[in-house]
TORZAZA-712616 format. One record per residue (C-alpha): x, z negated, y negated; residue in one letter. Coordinates in steps of 0.1 Angstrom, whole numbers, plus 5000, padded with zeros to 4 digits. Each point is the difference from the previous one (the first is absolute). Layout:
<recs>
XZYa
...
</recs>
This chain:
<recs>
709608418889x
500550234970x
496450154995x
500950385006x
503250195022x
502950034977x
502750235023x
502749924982x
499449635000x
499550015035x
502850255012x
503149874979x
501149685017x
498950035037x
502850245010x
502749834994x
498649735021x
499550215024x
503750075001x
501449655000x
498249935027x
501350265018x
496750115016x
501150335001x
503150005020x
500550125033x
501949815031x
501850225027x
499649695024x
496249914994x
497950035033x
497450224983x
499750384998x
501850174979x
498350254977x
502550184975x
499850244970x
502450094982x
499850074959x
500450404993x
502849884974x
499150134970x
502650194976x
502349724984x
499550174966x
495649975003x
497249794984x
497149945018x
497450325000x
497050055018x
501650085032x
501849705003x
496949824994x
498050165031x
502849955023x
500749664987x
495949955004x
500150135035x
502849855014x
499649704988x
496149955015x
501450135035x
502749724996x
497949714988x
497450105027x
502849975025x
501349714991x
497049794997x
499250165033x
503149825018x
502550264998x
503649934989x
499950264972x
503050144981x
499350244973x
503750094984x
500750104962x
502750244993x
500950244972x
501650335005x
502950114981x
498050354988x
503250205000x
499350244977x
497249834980x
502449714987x
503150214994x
497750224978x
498549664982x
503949904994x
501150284990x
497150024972x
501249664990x
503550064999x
499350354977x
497649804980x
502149664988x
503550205006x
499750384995x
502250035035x
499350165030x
500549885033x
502950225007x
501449874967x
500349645010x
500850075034x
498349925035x
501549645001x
499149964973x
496650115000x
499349845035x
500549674980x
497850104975x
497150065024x
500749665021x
499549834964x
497350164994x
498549955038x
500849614991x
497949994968x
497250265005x
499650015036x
497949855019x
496949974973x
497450135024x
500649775027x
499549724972x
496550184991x
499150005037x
499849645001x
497850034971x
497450195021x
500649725026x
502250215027x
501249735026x
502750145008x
503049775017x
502349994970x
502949825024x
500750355009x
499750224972x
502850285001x
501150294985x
501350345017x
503150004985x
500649605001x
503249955026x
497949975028x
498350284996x
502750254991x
501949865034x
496850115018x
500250364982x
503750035009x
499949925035x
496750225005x
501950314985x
503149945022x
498049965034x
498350334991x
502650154994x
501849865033x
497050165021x
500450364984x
496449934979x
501850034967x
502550254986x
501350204968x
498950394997x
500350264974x
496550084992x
497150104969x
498949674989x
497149924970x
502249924973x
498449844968x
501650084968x
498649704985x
501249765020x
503150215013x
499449935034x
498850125032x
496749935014x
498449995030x
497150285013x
497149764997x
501349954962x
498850314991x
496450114993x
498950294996x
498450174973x
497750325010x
500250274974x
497950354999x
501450134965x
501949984973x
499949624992x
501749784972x
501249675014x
501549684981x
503149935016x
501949694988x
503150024974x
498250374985x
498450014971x
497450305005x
498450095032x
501750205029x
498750315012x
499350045041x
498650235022x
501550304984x
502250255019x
502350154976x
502050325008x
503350164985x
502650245007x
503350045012x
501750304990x
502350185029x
503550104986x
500450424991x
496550034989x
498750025033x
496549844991x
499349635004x
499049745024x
496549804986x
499749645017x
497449734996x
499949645001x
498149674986x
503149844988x
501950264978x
502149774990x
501749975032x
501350384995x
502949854983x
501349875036x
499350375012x
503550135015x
499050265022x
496950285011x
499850015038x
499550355011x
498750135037x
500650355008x
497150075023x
497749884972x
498650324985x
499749884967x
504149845004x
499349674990x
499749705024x
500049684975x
499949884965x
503049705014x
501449674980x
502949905018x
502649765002x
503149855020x
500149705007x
502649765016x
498249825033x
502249865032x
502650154994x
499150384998x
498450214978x
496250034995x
498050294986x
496949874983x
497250254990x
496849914982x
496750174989x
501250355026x
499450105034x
502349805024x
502750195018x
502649965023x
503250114988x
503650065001x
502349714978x
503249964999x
501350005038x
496749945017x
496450065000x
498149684979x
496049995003x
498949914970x
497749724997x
498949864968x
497349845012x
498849615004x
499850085036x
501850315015x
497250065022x
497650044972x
501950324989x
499950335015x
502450285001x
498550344983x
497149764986x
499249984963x
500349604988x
498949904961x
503249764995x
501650014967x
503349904997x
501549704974x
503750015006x
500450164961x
498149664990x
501549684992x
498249675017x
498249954968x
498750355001x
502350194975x
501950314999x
503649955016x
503250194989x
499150245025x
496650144986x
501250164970x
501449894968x
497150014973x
497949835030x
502549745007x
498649634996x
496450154994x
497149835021x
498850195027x
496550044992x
501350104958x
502650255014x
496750195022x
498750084964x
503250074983x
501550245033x
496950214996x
500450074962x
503550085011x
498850275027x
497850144975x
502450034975x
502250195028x
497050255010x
500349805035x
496749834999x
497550185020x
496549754997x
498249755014x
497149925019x
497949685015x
501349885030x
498449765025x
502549725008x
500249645014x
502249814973x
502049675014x
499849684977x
501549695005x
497049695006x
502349754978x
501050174971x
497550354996x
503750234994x
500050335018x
501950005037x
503150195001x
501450105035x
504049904996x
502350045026x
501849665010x
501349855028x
497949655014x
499349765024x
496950075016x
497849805026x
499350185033x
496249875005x
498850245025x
500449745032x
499449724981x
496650194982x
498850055036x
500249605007x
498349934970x
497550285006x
499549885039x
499249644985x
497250134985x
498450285021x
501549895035x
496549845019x
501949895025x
502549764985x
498549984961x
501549754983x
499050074963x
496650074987x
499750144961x
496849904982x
497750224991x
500650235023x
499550324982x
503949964993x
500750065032x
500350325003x
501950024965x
502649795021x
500250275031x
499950304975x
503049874979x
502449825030x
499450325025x
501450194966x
502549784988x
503250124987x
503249805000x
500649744968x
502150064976x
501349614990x
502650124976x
499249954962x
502550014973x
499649734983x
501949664990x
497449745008x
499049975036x
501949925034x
503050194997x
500450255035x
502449845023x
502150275002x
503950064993x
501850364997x
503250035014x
502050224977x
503150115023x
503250084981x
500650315017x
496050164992x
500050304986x
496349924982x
500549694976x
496849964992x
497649725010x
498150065030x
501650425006x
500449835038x
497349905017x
501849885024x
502049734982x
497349764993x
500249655011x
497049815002x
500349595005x
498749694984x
502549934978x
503350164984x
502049775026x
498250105029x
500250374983x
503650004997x
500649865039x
497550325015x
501750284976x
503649875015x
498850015034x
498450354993x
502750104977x
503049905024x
503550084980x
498750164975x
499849874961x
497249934980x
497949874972x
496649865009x
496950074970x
496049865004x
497850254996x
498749954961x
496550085014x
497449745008x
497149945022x
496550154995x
498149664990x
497350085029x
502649975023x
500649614991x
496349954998x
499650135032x
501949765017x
498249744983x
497849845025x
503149955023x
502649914972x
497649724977x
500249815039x
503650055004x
500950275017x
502650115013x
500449625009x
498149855025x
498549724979x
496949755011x
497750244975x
500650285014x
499449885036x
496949824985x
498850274976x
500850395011x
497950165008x
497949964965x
496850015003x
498250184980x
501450294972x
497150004970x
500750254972x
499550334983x
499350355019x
502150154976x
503149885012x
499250045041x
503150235002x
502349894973x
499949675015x
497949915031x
501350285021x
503449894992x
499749655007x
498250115034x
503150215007x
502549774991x
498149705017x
499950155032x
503750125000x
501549744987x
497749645006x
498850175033x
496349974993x
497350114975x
500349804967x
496749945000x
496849955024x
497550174971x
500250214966x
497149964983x
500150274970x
498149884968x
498250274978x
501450144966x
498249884969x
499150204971x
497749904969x
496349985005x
499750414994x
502150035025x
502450144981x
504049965010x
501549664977x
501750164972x
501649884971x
499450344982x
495949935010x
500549654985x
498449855035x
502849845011x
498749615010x
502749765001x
498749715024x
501849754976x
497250134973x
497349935022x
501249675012x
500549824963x
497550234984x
501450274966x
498750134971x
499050374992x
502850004971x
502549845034x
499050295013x
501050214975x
503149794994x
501450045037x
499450394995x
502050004966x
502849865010x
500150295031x
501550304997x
497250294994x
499950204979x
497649994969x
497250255018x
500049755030x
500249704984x
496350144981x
498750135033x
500949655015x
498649784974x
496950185002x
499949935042x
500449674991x
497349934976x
497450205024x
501249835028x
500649654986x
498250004967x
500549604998x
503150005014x
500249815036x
499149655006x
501849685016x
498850055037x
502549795016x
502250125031x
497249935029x
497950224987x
502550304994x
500949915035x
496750015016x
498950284986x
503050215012x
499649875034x
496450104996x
500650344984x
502050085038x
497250195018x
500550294978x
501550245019x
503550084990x
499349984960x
498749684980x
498250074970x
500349644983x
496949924974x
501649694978x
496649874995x
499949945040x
502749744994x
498449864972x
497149955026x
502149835021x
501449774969x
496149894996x
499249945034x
503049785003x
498049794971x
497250035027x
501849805025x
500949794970x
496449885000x
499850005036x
502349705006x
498949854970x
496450015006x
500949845036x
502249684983x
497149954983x
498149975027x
502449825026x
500649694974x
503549825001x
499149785032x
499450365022x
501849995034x
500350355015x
499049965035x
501950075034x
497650175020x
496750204987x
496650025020x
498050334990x
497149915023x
499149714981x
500850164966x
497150164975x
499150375005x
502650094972x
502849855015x
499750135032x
499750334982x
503050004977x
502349855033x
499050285019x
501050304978x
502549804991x
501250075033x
499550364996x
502150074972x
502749815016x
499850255027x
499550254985x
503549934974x
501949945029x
499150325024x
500750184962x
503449834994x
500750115035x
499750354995x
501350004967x
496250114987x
501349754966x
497050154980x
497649915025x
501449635005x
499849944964x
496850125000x
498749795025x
501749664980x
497950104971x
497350105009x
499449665017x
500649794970x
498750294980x
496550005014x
499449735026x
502049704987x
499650034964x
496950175000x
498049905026x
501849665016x
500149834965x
497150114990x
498149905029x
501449635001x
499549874967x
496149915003x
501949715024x
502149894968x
496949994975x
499249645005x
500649685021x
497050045022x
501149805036x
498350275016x
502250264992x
503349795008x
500750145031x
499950384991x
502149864967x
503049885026x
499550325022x
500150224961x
503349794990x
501750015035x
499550415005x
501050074963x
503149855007x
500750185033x
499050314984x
502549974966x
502649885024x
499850325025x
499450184974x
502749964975x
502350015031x
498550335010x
500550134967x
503849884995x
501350275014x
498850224971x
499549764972x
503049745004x
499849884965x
496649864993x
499149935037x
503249734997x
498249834970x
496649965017x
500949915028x
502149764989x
496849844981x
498649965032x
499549675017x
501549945033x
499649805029x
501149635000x
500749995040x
502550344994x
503050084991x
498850254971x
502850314995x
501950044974x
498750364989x
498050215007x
503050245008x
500849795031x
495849975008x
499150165032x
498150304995x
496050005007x
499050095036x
496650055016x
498349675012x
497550135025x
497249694995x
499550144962x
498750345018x
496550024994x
498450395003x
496249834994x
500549804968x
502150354987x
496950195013x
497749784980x
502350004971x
499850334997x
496250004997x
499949774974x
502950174978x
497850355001x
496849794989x
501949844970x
502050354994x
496550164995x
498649754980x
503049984980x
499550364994x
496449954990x
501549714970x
502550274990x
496950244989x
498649734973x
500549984964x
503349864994x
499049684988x
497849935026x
502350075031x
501149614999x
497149835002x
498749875034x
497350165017x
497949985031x
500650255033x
498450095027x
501250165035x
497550185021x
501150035037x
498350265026x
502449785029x
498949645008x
503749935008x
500850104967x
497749844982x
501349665019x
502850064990x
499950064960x
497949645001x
502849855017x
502050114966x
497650014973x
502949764982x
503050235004x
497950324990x
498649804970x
503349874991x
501550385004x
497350194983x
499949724974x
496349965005x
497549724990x
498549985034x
499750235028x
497050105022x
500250185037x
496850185006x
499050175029x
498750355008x
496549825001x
500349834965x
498850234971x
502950124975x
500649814975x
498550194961x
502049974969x
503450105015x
502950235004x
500350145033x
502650145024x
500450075035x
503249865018x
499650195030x
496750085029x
499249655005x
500449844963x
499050034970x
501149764968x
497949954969x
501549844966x
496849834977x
499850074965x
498949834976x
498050284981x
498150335004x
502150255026x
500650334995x
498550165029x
500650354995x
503649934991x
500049795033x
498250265022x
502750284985x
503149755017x
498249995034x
499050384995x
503950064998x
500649805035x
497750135020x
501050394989x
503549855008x
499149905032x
497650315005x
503150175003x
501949895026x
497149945024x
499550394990x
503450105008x
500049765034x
496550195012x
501850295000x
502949875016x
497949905027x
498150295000x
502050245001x
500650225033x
502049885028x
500049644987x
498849815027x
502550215024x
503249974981x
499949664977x
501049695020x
497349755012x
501649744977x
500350204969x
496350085007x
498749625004x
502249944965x
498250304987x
496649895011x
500349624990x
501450134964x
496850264999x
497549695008x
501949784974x
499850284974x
496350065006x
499249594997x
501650014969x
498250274985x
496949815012x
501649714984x
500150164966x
496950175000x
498449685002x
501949844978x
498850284975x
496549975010x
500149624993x
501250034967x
497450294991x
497149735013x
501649744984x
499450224967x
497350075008x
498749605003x
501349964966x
498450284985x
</recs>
């Protein structure tokens, strides 16, 4: 064995092992359980960040766990298409090695481009994942938009639609200039705003101003005075075609109105935006007006803030209908230039702060625009309610969300659900399976001016057939729908469609439901809801058993990951280690601008002043996993990894220390016998057995904090540290009397590495696969091949042993205090051995601290050890401190003491202890106690008064002995 843990030594060549022997795939006909997760696929276009890393360290612990622990597990690897985040990556490729748009190359075209790119680019971060040792069943890997996938989408959006639960509708959607494509309602955040703000929005140079309500005249013709209106967006004034006026309104005006007519199902549809609704007279008939995402939402003779886009082109610019010196102007340049215009007029009137609630799109920071568009939306009111029953029904639960605080976040947003907008104009994504039937005798040409006329079906063929039958006689001409599929809508069929769905296959039998959905809270509407909905409807059960929701992590301020900050940590950095100046390379070749890049550079250096080193992907993985009891926020410290990177060298020593001491010839044995083991080994089985327990009832309950806790701290402190410690006085020589406890020190080391490299594999797959493999194994066994395959650790009840703990525990506190007592000598002489003593008020314990004069010697790192009794005089010449009531511990030195230094230490314990017998007297004491505290709290009070009061007695003497002592000298 190398002499120090080298991660990158140790990590690169297992995993592809691992693979080729396929210990990671799954088998629909195995006679185990099945436990199932499946991969949140990550965006085709990504590299690994810190989020992948935590759900990647998660998962991957539950699944290894499971799998060792006799379950046939399946964990599946997918990548989603990202609709519009890999059309926006092409499209910067194209402009940047072409100088052509999209639209200039064509959509063919351009879909061709992007599978070429998807071919060559995509995929990277489920290559990193094996790098943090993910063991995921590769046999299965898909893709949303591979053919099976897209089949799945296809006959998902038909059978909907069959059942009435999707349709097309002429409503206000989010439209995003940027992209130039709708969006749905949980796209959009929202952005508070008191005043008059300036706010960067993307494609302007200088800031735009909000939160200002401007207001300008219209002049009435013959001079008969002039109507003053208001609004947020000036700009829209240009679509202004008429002033709605109500005679019974004293002052004769009604509405400040932006209206249009719009072509919808074969009629003719007044639209009206930022006004008072009204019903009125059109045409032939009466038309409500309802410009609204849901008509319901919208009352007549009610004021509604809706500003109105129609005058806008989808990439936010002045149309040919909004005025020819504004024509082609972006919107947000034209609100600047209109007012100038007013002014120059004598129309403007002022401005003044407005409180309003601006809508931004989550993906690309551009400012919402309402549009008015016909779409296919998603009726999810039943189908909310299923998914919300699952959850909150006590009666027939059958999905539990971990923690629970996100519970009522679920019941808020499903009883509140709107219906989903799936439509998003774009070219890459599932195209909508839907045809228009363009009749030859229609009076509207137009795609889509009859609702009516749509054909849905799986295919043009299939298309064709159900627009003849519904068309009967007539002629036609069939056109798809250019629109595609919101991406959420093909992840959230993913736990059904990555096991075949619609097709009955053996996985899906074998596999749905999942069980178990781990990943971020931030997407428990955008994704979880959906595939809840969709998993009930369509694969007529929940899609998963659990969702476990991991916290967000932010930088160790706690401060939200930003490039801008220069606090972004890339988990590949962490893993092979960087520079400061790599650091400051990766930032350079970002796009900030100069005044970020400084502010950055500067995080950086305060934050990693020597840049980050190699830590190796177990520790970055068990310190995320760690890092999981924080709430709903992670604030991740880089040095805690780096901890993690040196303990790994820790268990390094561990198993190297024990081949040293198990010789070439060792034979692991079948069966262990604490009872006739030394007191150490009978200890170190026996909360061995604990943190086994106690990792299990954690993993259980998805408490992953607490389980890795529990692994380390029993290497941490009892194996390394007290274990090892305690059994090498059996290794210091040959003596034949101490061959016996030698065996019993060999044959429990090895049981302990074993379980306990198998307890930690879960967490730590890398370097627990290289020790263990270093162990030796039983001749009369068939030894595994990995430790993958090992079962996991379970609790052998014999190795229970409450009395040996007990008495452990006594003797840790007597070498913890006089370790204390060595840590207040001169540095240079804290090394050398000295002699202790223990004084004991308790027979029993005094018993017992003779029985183990060795281990507390061999702990303390003492040159002998003497147990006195409460009888034998205290011993002159040493340190002193009290361990509790009934013990005291003295450290000799080997020169004059400092008394008075010494007297001022136990001064400062006894005040300490002063204080809370003070504060318990009163709680005694004070009125009404005896009536309204419970007996038991009383006898704990009591018992805890007494042991306070012994101890106080403990010290005094204690001071008194070293004043006499003193006083001898002198």
């Amino acid at each position: 064995m190398a002499k120090t843990f080298n991660p990158s030594a140790v990590e690169k060549s297992w995993y592809a092992w691992w693979e080729k022997s396929k210990f990671f795939e799954a088998d629909p006909s195995s006679s185990k359980p099945p436990f199932v997760i499946v991969l949140p696929p990550p965006n085709v276009t990504g590299a690994l960040h810190i989020g992948h890393a935590l759900t990647a360290a998660i998962q991957d612990t539950i699944i290894r766990w499971r799998r060792m622990s006799g379950y046939n597990t399946l964990w599946v690897p997918g990548t989603d298409h990202a609709g519009i985040a890999t059309q926006v990556v092409v499209e910067k490729k194209i402009m940047r090695e072409r100088k052509l748009t999209r639209h200039d190359i064509g959509r063919e075209s351009f879909v061709t481009e992007v599978w070429k790119w998807k071919d060559e680019y995509g995929g990277t971060i489920l290559k990193q994942l094996r790098g943090l040792g993910a063991s995921l069943d590769w046999s299965r890997e898909c893709f949303t938009m591979d053919e099976k996938r897209s089949r799945a989408v296809t006959e998902a959006f038909v059978r909907l639609y069959k059942e009435g639960l999707i349709y097309r509708d002429l409503r206000l959607v989010n439209w995003d200039c940027v992209l130039r494509t709708a969006i749905s309602d949980i796209e959009v955040d929202y952005i508070e705003i008191k005043e008059r703000t300036p706010l960067r929005i993307p494609g302007y140079a200088k800031p735009v101003e909000f939160g200002v309500l401007t207001s300008f005249a219209y002049p009435l013709e013959g001079g008969l005075g002039e109507i003053v209106v208001a609004t947020t967006r000036v700009e829209t004034m240009l679509g202004d075609t008429a002033i709605a006026i109500h005679p019974e309104d004293p002052r004769y005006i009604h509405l400040h109105g932006k209206f249009a007519i719009h072509p919808f199902n074969g009629r003719k549809l007044l639209i009206v935006c930022d006004a008072v609704l009204v019903d009125m007279n059109f045409g032939t008939g009466a038309v409500k007006i309802t410009p609204a995402h849901d008509p319901n939402d919208f009352e007549v003779g009610k004021r509604h803030n809706l500003d109105f886009i129609n005058i806008f082109t989808d990439d936010g610019k002045i149309n040919s209908n909004g005025g020819p010196e504004f024509v082609g102007m972006p919107r947000f340049e034209a609100r600047v230039a209109l007012t100038e215009a007013l002014k120059e007029k004598g129309l403007y009137r002022g401005d003044k702060h407005n409180e309003m609630r601006l809508g931004v799109c989550s993906r690309s920071n551009d400012v919402v625009e309402p549009l008015i568009k016909p779409q296919w939306y998603v009726n999810c009111k039943s189908m909310a309610q299923q998914a919300l029953d699952a959850v909150m029904d006590d009666s027939s639960r059958r999905m539990e969300i971990i923690p629970k605080q996100y519970v009522a976040e679920w019941k808020r947003w499903l009883e509140n659900i709107r219906d989903w907008c799936v439509s998003r104009q774009l070219w890459w994504g599932h195209r909508i399976p839907a045809w228009y039937a363009k009749l030859e005798d229609d009076e509207l040409k137009e795609l889509g001016a009859y609702n009516n006329h749509w054909v849905v079906a799986r295919n043009e063929e299939e298309a064709q057939e159900e627009a003849s039958r519904i068309f009967a006689g007539k002629k036609f001409e069939l056109s798809q729908d250019p629109d595609v599929l919101d991406t959420w809508f093909s992840s959230g069929l993913f736990p059904l469609s990555v096991l075949g769905w619609p097709d009955d296959t053996d996985d899906l039998k074998a596999f749905y439901p999942t069980s178990v959905l781990e990943t971020g809270h931030d997407i428990l509407f955008f994704w979880v809801a959906r595939m809840v909905m969709l998993g009930m409807k369509l694969g007529g059960d929940v899609p998963f058993r659990k969702v476990y929701l991991h916290p967000m992590i932010r930088d160790a301020h706690g401060r939200k990951m930003s490039k801008s900050l220069g606090n972004v940590i890339d988990p590949l950095e962490v893993i092979n280690g960087i520079t400061l100046q790599g650091l400051h390379k990766r930032l350079e070749e970002g796009n900030l601008d100069p005044n970020e890049l400084k502010t950055a550079k500067e995080g950086q250096v305060k934050d990693f002043p020597n840049g980050i080193p190699e830590c190796g992907a177990d520790a970055l993985r068990f310190a995320l996993v760690s890092y999981t009891a924080q709430s709903d926020k992670i604030n991740l410290d880089i040095q805690r990894v780096v901890g993690y990177r040196q303990w790994c060298n820790k268990l390094w020593n561990a198993i190297r220390f024990a081949m040293s001491k198990l010789g070439d010839d060792y034979t692991p044995p079948t069966k262990i016998d604490p009872d006739v083991m030394p007191f150490g080994c009978k200890w170190i089985l026996s909360v061995l057995n604990k943190a086994i327990s106690k990792t299990l009832l954690s993993l259980e309950s998805y408490e992953f904090s607490d389980a890795a806790t529990s692994v380390y701290s029993w290497w941490q402190f009892q194996l390394c540290d007290v274990f090892i410690e305690v059994i090498k006085p059996y290794f210091a020589s040959n003596d034949p009397a101490s061959a016996s406890e030698r065996i019993s020190a060999q044959d429990t080391l090895w049981v302990c590495l074993d379980n306990g490299l198998r307890l930690l594999h879960p967490f730590m797959p890398f370097v627990t696969e290289e020790l263990w493999q270093r162990l030796p194994s039983r001749k009369d066994s068939m030894r595994k091949e990995s430790i993958v395959i090992c079962e996991y650790p379970s609790i052998v009840e014999c190795w229970t042993n409450d009395s040996v703990e007990m008495e452990m525990d006594m003797i840790e506190s007597v070498v913890k205090s006089l370790r204390s007592l060595r840590s207040t000598l001169a540095p240079k002489e804290r090394n050398e051995r000295r002699a202790a003593y223990v004084r004991c008020r308790l027979n029993d314990a005094c018993k017992i601290f003779k029985d183990h004069e060795l281990e507390i010697a061999t702990l303390a790192t003492l040159s002998s050890l003497e147990v006195l009794s409460e009888s034998d005089d205290a011993p002159v010449g040493c340190k002193v401190d009290v361990v509790n009531e009934n013990l005291s511990v003295y450290l000799q030195l080997q020169g004059n003491i400092n008394v008075e230094a010494e007297l001022q230490k136990l001064k400062k314990k006894m005040e300490e202890i002063e204080k809370q017998r003070d504060s318990l007297m009163k709680i005694t004491s004070a009125s009404g106690y005896q009536e309204k505290v419970p007996a038991r709290i009383r006898e704990e009070n009591e018992t805890k008064l007494a042991s306070l009061l012994q101890e106080l007695l403990s010290f005094e003497e204690a001071s008194e002995q070293l004043e006499r002592a003193s006083g001898d000298k002198n």
